[in-house]
N, C-alpha and C positions, 0 to 999 in steps of 0.2 A: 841828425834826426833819423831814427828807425825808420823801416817800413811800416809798421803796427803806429807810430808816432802820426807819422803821413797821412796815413789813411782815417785814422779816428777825426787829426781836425779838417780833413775834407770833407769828411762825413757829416762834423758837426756842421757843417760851413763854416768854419770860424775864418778868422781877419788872415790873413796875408801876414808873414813874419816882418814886412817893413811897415806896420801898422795900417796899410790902408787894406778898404774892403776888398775880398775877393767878390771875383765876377757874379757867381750866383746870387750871394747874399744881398748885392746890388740890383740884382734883374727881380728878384722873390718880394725886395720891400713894398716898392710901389702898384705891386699885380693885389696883394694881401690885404689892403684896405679897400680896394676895388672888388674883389668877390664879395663880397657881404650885401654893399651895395647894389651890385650886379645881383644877386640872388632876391634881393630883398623885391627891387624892380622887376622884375621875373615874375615875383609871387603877386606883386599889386597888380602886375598886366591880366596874370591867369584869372585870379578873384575877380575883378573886371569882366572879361570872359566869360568865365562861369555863371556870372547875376545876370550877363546881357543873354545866355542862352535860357536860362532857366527860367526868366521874367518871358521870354518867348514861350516857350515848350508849356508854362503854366498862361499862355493866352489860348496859345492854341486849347490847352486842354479846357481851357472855358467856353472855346467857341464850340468844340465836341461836343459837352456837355450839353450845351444848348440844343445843338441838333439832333441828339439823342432822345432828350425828354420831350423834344417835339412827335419824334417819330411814336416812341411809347405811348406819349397822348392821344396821336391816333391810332395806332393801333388800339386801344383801350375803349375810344369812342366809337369802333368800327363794331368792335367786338358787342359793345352794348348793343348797337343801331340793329346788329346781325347776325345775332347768335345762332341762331337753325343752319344758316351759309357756313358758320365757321368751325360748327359740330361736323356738318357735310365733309368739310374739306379736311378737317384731319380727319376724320374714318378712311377717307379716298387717300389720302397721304399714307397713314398706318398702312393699308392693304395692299399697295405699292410698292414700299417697301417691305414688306411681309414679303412679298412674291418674287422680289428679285434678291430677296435673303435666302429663300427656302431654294431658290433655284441655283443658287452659287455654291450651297454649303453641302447640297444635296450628291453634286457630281462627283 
């Protein structure tokens, strides 16, 4: 057998000339039915994962929510009770910031 001969069915992995397997092809069979499976267990853990974070992150975002439209509500019902206060206090807001606008941009 050539060198060129040698090399190709090493390459291939092919059998051993006194028919039994070579090493590789022996250690490669049993790993090759295991990655799939391996993969496949992998991906069902992550999906798992992913629903058990996202079923969270979508509670919290409901509990947000909740406390949000609370705050809005009052704000809202503040704003009805006391509209003259709340004119007040942005003019005094606006003019505040006016002043410490014109004085920074000024120098």
């Amino acid at each position: 057998m050539n060198q060129s001969q040698s090399e190709s069915s090493a390459s291939q992995g092919a059998d051993a000339p006194d028919g039994s397997e070579s090493e590789a092809s022996r250690h490669e069979e049993p790993r090759q039915p295991s990655r799939p499976r391996q993969a496949a267990d992998d991906a069902a853990q992550l999906q798992e994962s992913i629903e058990a974070h996202y079923e969270e992150l979508e509670e919290q975002y409901d509990e947000l929510r909740a406390v949000l439209d609370d705050y809005n509500r009052s704000a809202r019902e503040f704003i009805r009770n006391h509209p003259g206060m709340c004119i007040a206090g942005a003019l005094g807001f606006g003019y505040m910031v006016g002043r410490l606008a014109s004085r920074r941009w000024l120098k």
